[in-house]
Structure formats: C-alpha cells, structure tokens
N, C-alpha and C positions, 0 to 999 in steps of 0.2 A: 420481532423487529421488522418495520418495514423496509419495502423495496429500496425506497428513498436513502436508508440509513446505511445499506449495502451500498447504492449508490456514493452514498458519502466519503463511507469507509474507502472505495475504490479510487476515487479521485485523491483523498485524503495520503493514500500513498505513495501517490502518483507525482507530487507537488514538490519534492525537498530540496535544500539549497546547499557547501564543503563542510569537511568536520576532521576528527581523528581517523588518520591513516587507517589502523583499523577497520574502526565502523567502517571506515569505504570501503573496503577489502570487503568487509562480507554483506555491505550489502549491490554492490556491485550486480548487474546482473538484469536476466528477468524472471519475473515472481508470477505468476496467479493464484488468485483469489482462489480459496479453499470452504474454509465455512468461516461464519462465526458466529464466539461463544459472546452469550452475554446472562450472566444470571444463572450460570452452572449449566446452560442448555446450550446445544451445539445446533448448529443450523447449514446444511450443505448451501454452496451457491445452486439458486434454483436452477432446473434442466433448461436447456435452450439459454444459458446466460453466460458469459464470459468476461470476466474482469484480469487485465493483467496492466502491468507496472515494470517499466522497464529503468534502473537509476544508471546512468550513464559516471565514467571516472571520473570527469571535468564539474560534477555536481547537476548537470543537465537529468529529465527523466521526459519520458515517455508513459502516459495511462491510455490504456482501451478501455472499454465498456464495449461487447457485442450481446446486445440484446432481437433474437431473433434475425432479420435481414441489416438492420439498423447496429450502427456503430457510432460511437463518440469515442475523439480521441480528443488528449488535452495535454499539455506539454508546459514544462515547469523547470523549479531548481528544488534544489535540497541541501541540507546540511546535516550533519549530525556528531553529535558530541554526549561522551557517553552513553547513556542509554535512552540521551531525547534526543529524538527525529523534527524536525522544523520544517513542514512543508510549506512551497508557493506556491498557489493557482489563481491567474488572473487577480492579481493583486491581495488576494486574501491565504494569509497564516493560520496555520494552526500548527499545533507542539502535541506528539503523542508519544508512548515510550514505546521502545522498539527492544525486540528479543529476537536476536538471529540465533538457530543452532544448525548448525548442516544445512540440510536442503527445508526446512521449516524458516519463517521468519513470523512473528507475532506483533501487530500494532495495538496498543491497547491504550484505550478511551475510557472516559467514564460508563459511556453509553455500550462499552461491550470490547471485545479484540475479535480482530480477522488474523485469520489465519491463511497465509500465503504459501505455496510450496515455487521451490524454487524450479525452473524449466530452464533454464541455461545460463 
C-alpha cells in the first residue's frame, strides 16, 4: 500500500462528526497510527512518520501527520453510530467501520484497516 493511502487512512480518522453515547466514550481520546493490515499483511507506520487523531467529546477532532521536519495538521467533526464512523474533512465524507477494544481501535476500508493504539 502506498504512502498516499496511509496518508488517507490518517486523515480518514481524523475527520468524524456525534453518535451513541458509547461509541463516544471509547472513542474519545488520542490514537496514533499503528500499522496497517490490508490483504492478510501487516505493515508498521514507516520510521520517521507520525500519524495521530485526536476525537474530541463535542464531535470535534484533531489529525497530525509528522513526516520528517514537516507536519500537516487537519481539523474536522465526526459522528458514529454503531459500528460506522462518518468522517468530515474539508467538506469531503467518507463512512468506515470502527472496532474499538481497549487501547487498540481498528478503521476498516475496503482498501485495508489501520490500526490505532490509543496514547491518552
């Protein structure tokens, strides 16, 4: 999978809009980017790279991207209702499903799942 699609994946959970009490409860927080799986193969975030996602209680979020000196940051909403996530970024939706368990969370695409560990 390309850089671009880990890119994707990163903003992708970056984006969400309110849902079930719940879902919010766990997904509350912030996450970085872990690996991910797509097609039975795991892939680490590559070295020098940093993706995290922060979803705030009010439905607001927070994404980084630090790639080497250089950062992107992007700022959204979310919602989520049973186990679809409804992210916004800059006017553009997408719907992935979401598996929180502990300090793990999983978004998963057609195109693959990231796997997130949670950091606070």
């Amino acid at each position: 999978m390309r850089l671009s699609s880990l890119v994707g994946a990163a903003l992708l959970c970056s984006a969400l809009i309110g849902g079930t009490a719940l879902a919010n409860k766990k997904l509350i927080g912030v996450w970085q980017a872990d690996r991910l799986e797509h097609q039975g193969q795991a892939r680490k975030v590559p070295p020098g790279m940093k993706m995290t996602a922060t979803f705030k209680k009010k439905g607001g979020f927070v994404a980084e991207m630090t790639r080497g000196d250089q950062t992107k940051r992007e700022q959204g909403s979310w919602t989520a209702r049973g186990k679809t996530l409804t992210t916004v970024i800059k006017g553009k939706t997408e719907v992935v499903t979401f598996e929180p368990s502990g300090k793990e969370l999983k978004l998963i695409k057609p195109a693959g799942t990231l796997i997130m560990k949670r950091v606070k």
